[in-house]
N, C-alpha and C positions, 0 to 999 in steps of 0.2 A: 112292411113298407112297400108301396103299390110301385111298379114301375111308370116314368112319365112316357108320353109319346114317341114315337119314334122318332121323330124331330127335332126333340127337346135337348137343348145346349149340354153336352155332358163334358166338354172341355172348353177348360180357359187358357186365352195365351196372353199371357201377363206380361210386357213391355216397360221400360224406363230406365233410367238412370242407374247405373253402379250406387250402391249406398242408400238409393231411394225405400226400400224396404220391401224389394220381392222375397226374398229368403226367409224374413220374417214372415212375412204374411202368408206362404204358401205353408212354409212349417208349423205357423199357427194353430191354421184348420186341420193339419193332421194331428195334430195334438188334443186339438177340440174334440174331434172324432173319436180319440183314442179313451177320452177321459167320460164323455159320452157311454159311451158300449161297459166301459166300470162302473155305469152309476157315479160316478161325479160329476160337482158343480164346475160348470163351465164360466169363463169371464163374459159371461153377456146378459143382457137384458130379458133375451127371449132367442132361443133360434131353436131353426128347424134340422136333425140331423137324421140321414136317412142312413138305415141300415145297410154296413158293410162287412163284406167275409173276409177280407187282409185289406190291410195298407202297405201299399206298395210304394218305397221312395229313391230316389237316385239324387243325393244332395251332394255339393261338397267336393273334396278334391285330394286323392291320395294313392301313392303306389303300393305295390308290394314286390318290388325289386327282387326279393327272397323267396320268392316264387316264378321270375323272370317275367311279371307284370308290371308296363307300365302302366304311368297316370289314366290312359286313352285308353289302353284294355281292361283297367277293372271298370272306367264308365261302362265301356259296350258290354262286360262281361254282367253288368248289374240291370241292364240295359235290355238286354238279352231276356235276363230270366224274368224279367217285367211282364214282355212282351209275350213268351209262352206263358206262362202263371196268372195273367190278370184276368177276372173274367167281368161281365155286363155290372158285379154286387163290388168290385172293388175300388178301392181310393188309390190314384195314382198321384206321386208328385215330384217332378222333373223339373232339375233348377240347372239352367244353362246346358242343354244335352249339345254333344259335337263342339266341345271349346277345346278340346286337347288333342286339334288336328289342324291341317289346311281352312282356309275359309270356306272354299267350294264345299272341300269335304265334309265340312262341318254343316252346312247349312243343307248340303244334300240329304245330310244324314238325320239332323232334325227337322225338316218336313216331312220326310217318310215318316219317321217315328210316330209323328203328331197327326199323321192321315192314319194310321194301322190304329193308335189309341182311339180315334175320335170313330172310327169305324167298327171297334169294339164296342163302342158305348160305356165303358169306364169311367167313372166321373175323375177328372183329372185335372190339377193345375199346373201349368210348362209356361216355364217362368225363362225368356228368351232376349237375347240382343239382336238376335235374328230376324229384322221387322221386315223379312219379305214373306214373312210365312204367315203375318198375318190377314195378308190376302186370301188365307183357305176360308176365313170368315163368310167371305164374299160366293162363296160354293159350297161348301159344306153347313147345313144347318145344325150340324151338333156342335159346332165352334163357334165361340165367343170372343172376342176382344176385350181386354180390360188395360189398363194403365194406372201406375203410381204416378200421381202429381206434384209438380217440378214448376218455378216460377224463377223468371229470368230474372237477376238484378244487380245492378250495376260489374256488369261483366262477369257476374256468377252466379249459381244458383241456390235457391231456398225452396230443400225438401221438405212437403207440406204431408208427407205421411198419411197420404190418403188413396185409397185405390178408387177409379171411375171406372165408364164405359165407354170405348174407344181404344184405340192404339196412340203408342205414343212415337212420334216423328222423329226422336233422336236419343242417342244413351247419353251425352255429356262425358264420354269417357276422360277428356281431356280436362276440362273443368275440374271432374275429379282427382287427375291427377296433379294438380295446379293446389287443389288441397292438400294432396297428400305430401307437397313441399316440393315436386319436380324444379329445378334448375331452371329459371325465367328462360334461359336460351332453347333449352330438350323441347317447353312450351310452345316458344313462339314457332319453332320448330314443324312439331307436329301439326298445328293448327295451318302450316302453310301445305305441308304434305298431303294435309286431309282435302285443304281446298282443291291440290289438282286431281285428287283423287275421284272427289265426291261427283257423280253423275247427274247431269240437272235432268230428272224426269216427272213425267206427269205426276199432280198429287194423286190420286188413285194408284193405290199397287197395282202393278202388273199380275196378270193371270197366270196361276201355277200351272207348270207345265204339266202336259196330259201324260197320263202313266204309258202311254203307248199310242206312236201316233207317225207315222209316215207319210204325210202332207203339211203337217204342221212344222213352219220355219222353228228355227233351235232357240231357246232361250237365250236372250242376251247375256254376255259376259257380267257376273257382279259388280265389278269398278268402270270398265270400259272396253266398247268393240277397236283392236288396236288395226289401222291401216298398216295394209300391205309393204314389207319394205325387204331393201335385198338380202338386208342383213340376216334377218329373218329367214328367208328362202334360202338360202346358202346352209345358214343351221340344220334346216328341216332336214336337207341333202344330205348332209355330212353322217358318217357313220364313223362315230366315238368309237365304235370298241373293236375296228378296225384299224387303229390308229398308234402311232407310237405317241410317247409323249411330246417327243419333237415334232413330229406333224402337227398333233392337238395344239401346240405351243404357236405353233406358225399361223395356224388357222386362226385362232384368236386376236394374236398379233396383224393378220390381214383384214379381219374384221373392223377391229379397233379404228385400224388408219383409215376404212370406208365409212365410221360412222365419226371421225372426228373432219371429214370431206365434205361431210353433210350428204 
């Protein structure tokens, strides 16, 4: 199996909707592959599969408490041995990496991830809700964009179980759960929380931050850059672990009364 050019797409970041059928589809073709390298018939028409030394996959969601592992450390702990073990011959497939932390965290952690794989040259599918990462497309020529298609209708949607080329501009997580029977009020709920949350920015992704860069202004906050305010500044000051609890009690209680002052 020849290798392609050095430029050639060796990773996909797969985008859309909960339920839309990324987990399917990435676990698909490692199964393709696997049934491939056996000498068995594959469910297609005709494809092309190139030679691989391991399959490498991090799906799914599970502790082992019993071992003093959470859910977040067997990811990173699987995660981990990916990342030393994979080389330029292997199949990588990464479904939702950094969802069992912080947002920040999470997203910090899966764009490294997806710059180290895509810079091994690994052919790999990373399957993400994380759509600021698909701005590496935009810089990196071994990344690709792909999307499961999704069609709005009458206040919901209709998974069309197809993958295209592109990113996709929203998960529907809400919609989803609106299926899955949430309480009309958790709904309308959510759907108002998201509105003050959501950032209105240019359609073009913003440009991933430089691995190392001392000139360059910081990345914008994920949800919003928050104005300066006392309340805020006072916090910064304060040193918690210098404190009784009756202090901490009074400070919060001072707090309180200056942000209900306005």
């Amino acid at each position: 199996c020849a290798r392609g050019p050095a430029d050639a797409a060796t990773l996909a970041l797969i985008t859309g909707p909960n339920m839309a059928g990324k987990s399917t589809y990435i676990r698909q073709n490692a199964l393709i592959v696997v049934l491939a390298h056996a000498g068995a018939f594959v469910p297609a028409e005709s494809a092309t599969v190139g030679l691989v030394d391991r399959v490498f996959t991090r799906v799914g969601s599970g502790d082992e408490l019993h071992r003093g592992q959470s859910t977040f450390m067997v990811e990173m702990l699987e995660t981990a041995r990916i990342l030393h073990q994979a080389t330029e011959r292997s199949l990588v497939v990464m479904d939702e990496i950094g969802r069992g932390t912080s947002t920040l965290d999470g997203l910090s952690l899966a764009w490294s991830i997806a710059e180290q794989l895509a810079a091994r040259g690994c052919r790999t599918l990373f399957a993400t809700h994380y759509h600021e990462i698909t701005s590496l497309s935009d810089r990196l020529p071994r990344v690709r964009n792909l999307h499961v298609t999704v069609r709005e209708w009458e206040d919901g949607i209709v998974f069309l179980h197809r993958i295209e080329a592109g990113r996709a501009d929203r998960s529907y997580g809400i919609h989803v759960a609106k299926l899955a029977g949430l309480p009309r009020e958790a709904v309308s709920r959510a759907e108002e929380i998201l509105e003050s949350l959501a950032v209105h920015s240019p359609a073009t992704p913003a440009s991933p931050p430089p691995a190392k860069s001392t000139t360059t202004p910081r990345q914008m906050d994920l949800f919003t850059e928050y104005l300066p305010h006392p309340v805020v500044d006072e916090l910064r000051k304060a040193d918690l672990n210098a404190m009784t609890p009756m202090q901490a009690f009074d400070l919060l209680r001072k707090l309180s009364e200056q942000l209900k002052k306005g």
